[in-house]
Structure formats: C-alpha cells, structure tokens
C-alpha positions in Angstrom: 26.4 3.6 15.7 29.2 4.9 13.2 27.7 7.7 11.0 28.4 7.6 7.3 28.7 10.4 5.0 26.4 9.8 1.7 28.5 11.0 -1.8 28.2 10.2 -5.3 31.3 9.8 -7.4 31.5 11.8 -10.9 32.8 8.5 -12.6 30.9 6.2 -14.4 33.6 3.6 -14.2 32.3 1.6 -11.3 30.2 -1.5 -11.7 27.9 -3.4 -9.1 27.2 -6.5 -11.7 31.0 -7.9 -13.2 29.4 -10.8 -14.3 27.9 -9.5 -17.2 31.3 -10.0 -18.7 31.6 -13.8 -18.5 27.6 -13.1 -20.2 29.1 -11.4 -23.0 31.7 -13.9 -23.6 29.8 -16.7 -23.7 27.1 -14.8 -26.2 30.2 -13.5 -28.7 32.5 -15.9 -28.5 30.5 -18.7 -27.9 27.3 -18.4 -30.2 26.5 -17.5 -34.0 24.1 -14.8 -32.8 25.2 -11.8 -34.0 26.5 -12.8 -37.5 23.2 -14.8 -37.7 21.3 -11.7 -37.2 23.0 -9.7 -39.4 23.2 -12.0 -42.1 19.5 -12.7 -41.8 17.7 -9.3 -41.1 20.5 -7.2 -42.2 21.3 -3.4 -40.5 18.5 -1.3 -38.7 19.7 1.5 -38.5 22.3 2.5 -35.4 20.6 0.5 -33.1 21.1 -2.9 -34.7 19.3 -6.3 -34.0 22.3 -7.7 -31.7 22.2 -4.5 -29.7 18.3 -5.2 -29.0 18.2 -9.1 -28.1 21.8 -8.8 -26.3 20.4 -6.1 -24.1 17.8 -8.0 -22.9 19.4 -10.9 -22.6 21.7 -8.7 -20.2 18.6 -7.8 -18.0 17.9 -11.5 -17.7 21.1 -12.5 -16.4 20.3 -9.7 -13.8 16.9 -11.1 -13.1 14.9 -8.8 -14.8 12.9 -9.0 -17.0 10.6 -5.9 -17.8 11.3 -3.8 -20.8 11.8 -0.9 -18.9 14.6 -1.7 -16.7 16.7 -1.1 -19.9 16.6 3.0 -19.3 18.9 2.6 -16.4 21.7 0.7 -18.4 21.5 3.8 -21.5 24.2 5.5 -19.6 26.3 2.5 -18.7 29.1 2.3 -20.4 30.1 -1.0 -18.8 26.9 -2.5 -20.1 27.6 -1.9 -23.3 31.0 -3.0 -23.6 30.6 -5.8 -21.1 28.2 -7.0 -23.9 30.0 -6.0 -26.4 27.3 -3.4 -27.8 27.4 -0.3 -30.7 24.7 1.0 -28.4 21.9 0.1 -25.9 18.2 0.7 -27.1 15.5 2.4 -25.2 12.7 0.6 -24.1 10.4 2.1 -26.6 13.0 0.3 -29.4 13.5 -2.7 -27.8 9.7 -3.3 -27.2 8.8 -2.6 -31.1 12.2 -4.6 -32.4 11.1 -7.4 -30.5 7.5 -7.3 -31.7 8.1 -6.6 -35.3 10.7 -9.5 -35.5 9.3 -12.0 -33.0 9.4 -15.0 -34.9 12.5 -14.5 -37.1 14.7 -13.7 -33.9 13.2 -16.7 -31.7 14.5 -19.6 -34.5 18.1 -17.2 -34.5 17.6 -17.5 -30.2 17.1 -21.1 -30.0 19.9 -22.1 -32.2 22.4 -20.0 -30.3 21.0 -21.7 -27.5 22.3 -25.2 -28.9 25.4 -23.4 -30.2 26.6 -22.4 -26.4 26.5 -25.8 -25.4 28.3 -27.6 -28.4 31.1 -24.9 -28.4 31.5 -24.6 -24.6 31.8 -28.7 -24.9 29.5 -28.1 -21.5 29.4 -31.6 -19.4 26.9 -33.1 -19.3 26.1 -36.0 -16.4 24.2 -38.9 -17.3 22.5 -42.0 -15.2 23.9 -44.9 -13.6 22.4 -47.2 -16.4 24.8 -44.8 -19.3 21.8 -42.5 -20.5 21.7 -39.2 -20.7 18.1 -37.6 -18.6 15.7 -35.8 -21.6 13.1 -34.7 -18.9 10.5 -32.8 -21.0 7.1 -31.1 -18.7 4.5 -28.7 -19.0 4.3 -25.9 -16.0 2.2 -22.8 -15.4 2.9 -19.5 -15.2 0.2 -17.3 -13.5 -0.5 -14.1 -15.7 -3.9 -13.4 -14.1 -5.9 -10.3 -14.5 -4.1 -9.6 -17.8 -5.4 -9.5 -21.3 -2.2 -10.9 -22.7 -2.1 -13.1 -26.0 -2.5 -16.5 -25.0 -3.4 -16.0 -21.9 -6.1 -18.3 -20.8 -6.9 -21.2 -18.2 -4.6 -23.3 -17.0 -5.1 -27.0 -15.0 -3.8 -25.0 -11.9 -7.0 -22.8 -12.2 -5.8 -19.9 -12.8 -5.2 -17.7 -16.2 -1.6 -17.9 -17.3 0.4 -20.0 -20.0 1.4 -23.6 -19.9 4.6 -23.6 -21.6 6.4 -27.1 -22.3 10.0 -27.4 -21.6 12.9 -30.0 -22.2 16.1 -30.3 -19.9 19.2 -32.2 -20.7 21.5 -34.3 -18.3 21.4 -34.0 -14.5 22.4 -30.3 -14.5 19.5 -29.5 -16.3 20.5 -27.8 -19.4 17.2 -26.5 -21.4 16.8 -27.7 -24.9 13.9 -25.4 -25.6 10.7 -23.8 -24.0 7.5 -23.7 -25.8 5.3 -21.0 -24.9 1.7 -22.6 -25.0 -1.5 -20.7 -23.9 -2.9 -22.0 -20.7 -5.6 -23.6 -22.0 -3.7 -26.0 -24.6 -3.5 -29.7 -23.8 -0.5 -31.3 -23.1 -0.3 -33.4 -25.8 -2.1 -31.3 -28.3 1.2 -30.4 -30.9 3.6 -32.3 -28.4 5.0 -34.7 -31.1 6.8 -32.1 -33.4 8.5 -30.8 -30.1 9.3 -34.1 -29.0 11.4 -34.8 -32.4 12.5 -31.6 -32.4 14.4 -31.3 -28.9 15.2 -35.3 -29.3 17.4 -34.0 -32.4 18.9 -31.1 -30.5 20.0 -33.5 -28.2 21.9 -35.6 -30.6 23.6 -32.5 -31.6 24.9 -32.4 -28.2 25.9 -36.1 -27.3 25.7 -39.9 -28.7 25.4 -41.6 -25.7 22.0 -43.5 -25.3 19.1 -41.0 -24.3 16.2 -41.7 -21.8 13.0 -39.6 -22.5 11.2 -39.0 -19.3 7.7 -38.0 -19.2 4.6 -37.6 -17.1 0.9 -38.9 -17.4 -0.2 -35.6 -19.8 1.9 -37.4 -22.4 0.6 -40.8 -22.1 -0.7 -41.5 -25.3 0.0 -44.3 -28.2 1.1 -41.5 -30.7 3.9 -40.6 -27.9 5.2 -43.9 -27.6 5.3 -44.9 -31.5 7.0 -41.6 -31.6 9.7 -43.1 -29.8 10.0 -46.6 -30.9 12.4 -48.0 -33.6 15.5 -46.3 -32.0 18.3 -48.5 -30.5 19.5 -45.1 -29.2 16.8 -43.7 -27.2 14.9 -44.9 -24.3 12.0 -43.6 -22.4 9.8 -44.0 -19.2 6.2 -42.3 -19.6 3.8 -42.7 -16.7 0.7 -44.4 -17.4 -2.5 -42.6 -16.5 -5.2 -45.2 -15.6 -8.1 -43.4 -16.6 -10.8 -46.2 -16.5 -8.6 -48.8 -15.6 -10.1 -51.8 -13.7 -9.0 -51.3 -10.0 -10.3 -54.8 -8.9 -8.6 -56.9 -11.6 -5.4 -54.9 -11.8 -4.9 -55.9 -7.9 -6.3 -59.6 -8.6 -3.7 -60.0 -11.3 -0.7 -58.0 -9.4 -0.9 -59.7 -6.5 -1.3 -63.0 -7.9 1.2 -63.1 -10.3 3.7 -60.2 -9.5 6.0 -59.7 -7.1 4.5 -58.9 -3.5 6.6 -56.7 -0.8 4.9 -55.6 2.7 7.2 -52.9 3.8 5.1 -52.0 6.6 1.9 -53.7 9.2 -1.1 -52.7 6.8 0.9 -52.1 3.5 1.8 -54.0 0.7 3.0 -53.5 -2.4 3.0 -55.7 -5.9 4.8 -55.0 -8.6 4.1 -56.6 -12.2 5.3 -56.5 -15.4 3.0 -56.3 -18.4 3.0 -56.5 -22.2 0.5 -55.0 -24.3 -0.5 -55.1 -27.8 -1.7 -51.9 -29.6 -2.2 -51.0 -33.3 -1.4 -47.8 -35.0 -2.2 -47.1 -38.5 -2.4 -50.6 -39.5 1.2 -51.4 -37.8 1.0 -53.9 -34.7 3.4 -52.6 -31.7 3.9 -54.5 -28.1 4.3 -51.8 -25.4 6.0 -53.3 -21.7 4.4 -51.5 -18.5 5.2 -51.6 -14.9 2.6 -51.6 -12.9 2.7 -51.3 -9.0 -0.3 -51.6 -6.7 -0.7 -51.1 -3.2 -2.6 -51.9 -0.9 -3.1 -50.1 2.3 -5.4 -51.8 5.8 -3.7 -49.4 7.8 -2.8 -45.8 7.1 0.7 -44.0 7.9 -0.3 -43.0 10.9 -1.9 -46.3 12.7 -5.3 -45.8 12.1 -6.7 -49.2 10.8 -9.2 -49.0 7.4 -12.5 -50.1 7.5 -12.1 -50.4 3.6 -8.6 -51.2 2.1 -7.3 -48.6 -0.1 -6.2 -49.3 -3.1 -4.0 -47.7 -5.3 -2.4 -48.5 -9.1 0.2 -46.5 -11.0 2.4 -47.6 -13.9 5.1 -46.6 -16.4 5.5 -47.6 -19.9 9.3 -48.4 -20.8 11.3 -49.9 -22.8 14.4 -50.7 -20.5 14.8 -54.4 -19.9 15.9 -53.6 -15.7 14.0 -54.5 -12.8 10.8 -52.8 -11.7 12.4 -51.2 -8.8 14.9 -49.8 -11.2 12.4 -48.3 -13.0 10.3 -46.6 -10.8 13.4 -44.5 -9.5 14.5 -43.8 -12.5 11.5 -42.2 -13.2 11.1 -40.6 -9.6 14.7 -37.6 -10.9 12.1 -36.7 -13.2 10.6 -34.7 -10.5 13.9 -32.5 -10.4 12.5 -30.5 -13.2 10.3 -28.8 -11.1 12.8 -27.1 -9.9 14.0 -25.8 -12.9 10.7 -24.0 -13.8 11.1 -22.4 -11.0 14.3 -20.9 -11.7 12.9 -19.5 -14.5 9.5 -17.9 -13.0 11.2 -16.7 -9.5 15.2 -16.2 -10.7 14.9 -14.7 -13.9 11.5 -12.5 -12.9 9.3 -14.6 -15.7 6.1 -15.5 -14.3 3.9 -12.5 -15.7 5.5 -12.1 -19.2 6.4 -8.5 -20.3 4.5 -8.6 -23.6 1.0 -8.2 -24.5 1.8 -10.4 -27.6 2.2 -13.6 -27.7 4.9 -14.3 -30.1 7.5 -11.5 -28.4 6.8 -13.3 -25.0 7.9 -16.6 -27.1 10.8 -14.4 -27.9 11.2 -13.7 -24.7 10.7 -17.9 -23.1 13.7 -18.4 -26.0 16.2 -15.4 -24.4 15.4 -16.6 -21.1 16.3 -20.4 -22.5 19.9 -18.6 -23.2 20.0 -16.7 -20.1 19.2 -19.9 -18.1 22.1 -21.9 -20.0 24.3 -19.1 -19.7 24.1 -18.8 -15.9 24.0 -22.9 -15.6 27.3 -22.9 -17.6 28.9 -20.3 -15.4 27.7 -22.2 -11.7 29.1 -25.2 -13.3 32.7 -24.0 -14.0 32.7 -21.5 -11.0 30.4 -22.7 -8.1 31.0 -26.5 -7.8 34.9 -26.4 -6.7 37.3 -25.4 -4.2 37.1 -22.1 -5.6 33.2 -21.5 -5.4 32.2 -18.8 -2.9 29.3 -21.2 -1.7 31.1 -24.0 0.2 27.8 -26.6 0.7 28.8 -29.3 -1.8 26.1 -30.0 -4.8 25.9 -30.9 -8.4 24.7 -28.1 -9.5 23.9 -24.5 -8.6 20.6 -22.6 -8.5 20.4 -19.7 -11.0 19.9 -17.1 -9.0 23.2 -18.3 -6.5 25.3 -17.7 -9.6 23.5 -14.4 -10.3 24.4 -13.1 -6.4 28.2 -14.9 -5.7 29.6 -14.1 -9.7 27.4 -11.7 -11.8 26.4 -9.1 -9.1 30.1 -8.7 -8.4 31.4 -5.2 -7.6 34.1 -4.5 -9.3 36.2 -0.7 -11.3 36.5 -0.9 -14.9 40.0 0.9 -15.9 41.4 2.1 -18.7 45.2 1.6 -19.5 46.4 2.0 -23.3 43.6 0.2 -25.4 42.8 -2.3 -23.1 40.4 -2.7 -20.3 41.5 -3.9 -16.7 38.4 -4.5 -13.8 39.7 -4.4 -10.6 38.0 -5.9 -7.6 38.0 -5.3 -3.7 40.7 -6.7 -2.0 37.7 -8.5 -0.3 36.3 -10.3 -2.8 34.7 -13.5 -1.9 33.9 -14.3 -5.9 36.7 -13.4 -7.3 38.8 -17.0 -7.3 35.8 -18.5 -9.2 34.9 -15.3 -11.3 39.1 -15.6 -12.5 38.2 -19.7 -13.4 35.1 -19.0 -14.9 37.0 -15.8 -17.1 39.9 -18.5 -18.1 37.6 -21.2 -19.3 35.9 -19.1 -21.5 39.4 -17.6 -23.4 40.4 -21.0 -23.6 
C-alpha cells in the first residue's frame, strides 16, 4: 500500500467546485437580479442584498442548504468572484437579511427565475399531440420534531409542509413552488397559483399548453378556471368520492368499450358528458371513465367476489381514451422532481424557523434547480457529457458531481482570470460547452 505524505498548500487559488462559475453566469448575465435588488431595496451597507441571496444561492448549487455552511466560503476568494460578489456575508447576516426582507426578495427570486429561462431561450420539449406538459402537485416535506412556522400535519402523517409546485416541458423546468403548511388543503388558494404559473408559462412559449393534475384538484372551480381558452388544455383525475360503483360498471360495460387483456380481467372504457353550473353559467365537462373488473387476481388466485375498480379523468382533448389515460400517466414524472429538491439540494427540513424566509428559501432553490437543469441540458445530454447512459434529461445532483464539483486552479495573468484543470479531466469537454453557451 503506497504511503502518502499529508500537506496543505499556502495558496488559496485552488478550487474543488468550478461549476460555480457557469452558476454565476447564468445569475449575472442571465437574470435582472441584482439591478432588481438594488433598484428596489437600495444599498445595505457593504454587505449588499445581491451578495446575501447570491451566496446562498451558491450553497444550493452545492447541495447545501443550512445557513451555516456560508462561514467556510468567507475566505474563498473564488466564491466570491465565481459569483461575482463585493463580499460574502456571515451566517449571522445572511440569516437576519433574509428574514427582515423575506417577502420583498421572494417576488425579486421568482421573476429572475422566469428571466433565466426567457433569456437562456432554454428548450423546452413538448408532447406528441404539440402541447407543452404544465404538471402542477403538492408533496411533503418531513420537518418533524420542529416548531417551525407552518409546520403542521401533512396527508403523509407526519409534521412537515405541503408545498405546491409547477414544472414545465418534459425536462421539468419549475415555474414556481409554493411553500404551504402541511396542514393546508390542496385546493384551498390553488386557483390564484394556477393563473399565476399558467401566465408564466405563456411568458415562455405559445405553443398549446396541457395542465396536468391529480385528484386533490378535482373540483368545478378548477375546471371553470381553465375553460374558455383555445390555448390550454388539461387532464385532471377525477376523484369518485361517492360515486355509484354498481351503475358506473352497468353503464361502462354496456355502453363503452370492453377489452379483456387477461383470463379474469377486463377493462371498459367510456366517455361521458356532464353538465354542471357555476354561478349561474351552465358548463358541459367530458370525462373518461375506465372500470375494471377483476375474477382473477395477478397472480392466479380466482375471486370469490369480483373486484371492481373506477377511475376517470376530466379533459378537454377530443383523442381516444387510451390516449388519454397515458397522457396523464408522464404526470407521475414529477415525483421525481420533488425529490431533487428534498434529497439533491438538502431541502427536506428547511433552515428557518420562519415561514416566510423558508418561502424565500423554496424560491432560491426554484433558481438553483433551473440553474443546474439548464446546465445538464447543454452539458450532460451529448457526445461531450461525462455520463455516457443516454437520457432526456439529467438528475440534479449528476450535474452537481460531473460539472460543478469540478477541481480546477484559478490564475492570475494581467487582469484577467484563467482556471486551469487536470490534464485528467473527465468534465472538462462539457464544462468548455456549457462555458461557450452561456457567452454566446
């Protein structure tokens, strides 16, 4: 076994996270946020608001997320210029900036947010039928044995938040997060987000826009929301509540269309209109329905009582039912997005005791998430990309160990600033793309 001798340089010119530099491009270059933030709150002093919300937007892109970790970038030089920083708070400064200014930075956040995607012209993949994906969901995030804000409990039974998020595309660009206590209903205040991210959206693309949502949302409010508009489109999954098992398989089996995919399984599917009134004004909602019926489970063993089972999804797409149904099965591919944010960027216990900095916080991370997506896009996906598995996208914390946690020597030579990597440096191809697109 070859013995190594331990040393520790006198420079402070070496770096262990390069990446932080195709951050701080995309937050200067790309975004409104510092002249935003200036021109809204004005100077504080030599720490200025920028400094505060860009420094912890760097921790983020490093998967971090407590307040603390900031001490160990004071003395980083690299940090702060990666960043493009006057200086890089304390903890104590960040913590009480961020808590005297929650609300006023989160709006500044979330537009800067939108801005990264318009400017970057980011791509953004639609569906087979021409619409672009508007997945919007509610998920948990455990914050148990705290006495947090907001915290309170959720439908996964435990005490946490239940924030509400929207994603964009099939790469999953987020729109917004709404930090919610746990113990808020799904569709209690869901209509102002709904019109809110629906007009991000637009900001972002013309093409036609399918809405995708899941049984929480089910309510006529929800779908009068979203009528009237040529443009948009939507699938929301009807919750049955104290639907009528027996007739809804008398009628579906009568009159839909019956498959028997397997010996003790069939399925009908049906297509229903419904008329509903809402303030005074008459609307006709379609639904899919599918029943099945089941004599025999999946693994041979024969019923002594069928089971029967009846879902449904209200749309307004004139396809087949089949269509329909898979259309609304991607929707499931948002899971996987919250947990990019509760496992990749360290946010499933928030850092704050309040409730509005931790909102603060849900918006930065919104950013971070965006920022990191945009970079696996550009980097990760071709011939270039370090990871070789082909995929349409890249998981957030893949871009944060193949391109931001990239060793690398920061130099000085006349005014300018050269970093140097290994001669081994699997990144470095796609780290030199991702550098190009972003000074184009």
């Amino acid at each position: 076994m070859q013995k190594f001798i331990l040393e520790q340089s006198d420079s402070d010119i070496f770096t262990a996270h390069s990446g932080l530099a195709l951050v701080g491009r995309c937050v200067n270059q790309y975004t409104n946020l510092a002249a935003t933030l200036a021109r809204s709150h004005g100077s504080a002093g030599i720490i200025s608001d920028f400094d505060v919300l860009a420094s912890y937007l760097g921790l983020l892109c490093l998967g971090k997320s407590d307040f603390d970790a900031i001490t160990g970038r004071r003395n980083d030089d690299f940090f702060k210029r990666a960043l493009g920083l006057q200086a890089v708070p304390s903890s104590e400064t960040m913590r009480q900036r961020m808590n005297g200014k929650a609300e006023h930075f989160r709006a500044a956040v979330n537009r800067a947010s939108i801005e990264l995607l318009k400017n970057t012209k980011a791509k953004i993949n639609g569906l087979a039928t021409g619409h672009l994906p508007l997945d919007i969901d509610v998920f948990t995030m455990d914050n148990s044995d705290t006495k947090k804000e907001g915290v309170s409990w959720t439908y996964q039974n435990y005490d946490g938040y239940a924030p509400v998020a929207c994603y964009l595309g099939q790469e999953g660009w987020c729109l917004e997060i709404e930090l919610r206590p746990g113990c808020q209903h799904s569709q209690n205040e869901f209509i102002p987000f709904l019109q809110r991210v629906i007009s991000k959206a637009r900001k972002l693309t013309k093409k036609k826009i399918l809405v995708r949502l899941d049984s929480a949302h089910d309510a006529l409010d929800t779908r009068v929301a979203m009528s009237g508009d040529r443009t948009l489109s939507y699938i929301v999954k009807w919750n049955p509540r104290k639907a009528d098992v027996k007739h809804w398989h008398a009628k579906a089996f009568a009159e839909g269309k019956v498959s028997k995919p397997r010996d003790g399984k069939k399925i009908a599917l049906l297509t229903v209109q419904e008329r509903q009134e809402h303030d005074g004004k008459g609307y006709t909602f379609s639904r899919v329905t599918r029943v099945t019926e089941r004599t025999i489970n999946k693994t041979g063993q024969f019923l002594l009582i069928p089971e029967i089972e009846i879902e449904g999804w209200w749309t307004n797409l004139v396809l087949p039912e089949e269509q329909i149904i898979q259309l609304y099965k991607d929707h499931g591919t948002s899971e996987q997005f919250h947990s990019e944010f509760k496992t990749d960027l360290d946010l499933e216990r928030l850092p704050s005791g309040k409730f509005a900095t931790n909102s603060l916080v849900m918006a930065l991370a919104t950013l971070a998430y965006n920022i990191l997506r945009l970079i696996g896009q550009v980097g990760m996906l071709g011939e270039e990309s370090p990871v070789r598995h082909p995929a349409k996208r890249r998981r957030i914390r893949t871009v944060m160990q193949e391109l931001i946690y990239l060793a690398s020597r920061m130099i000085r030579t006349g005014r300018r600033l050269k970093l140097k990597f290994g001669r081994i440096c699997d990144g470095f191809a796609a780290f030199h793309l991702v550098h190009d697109f972003l000074l184009t």
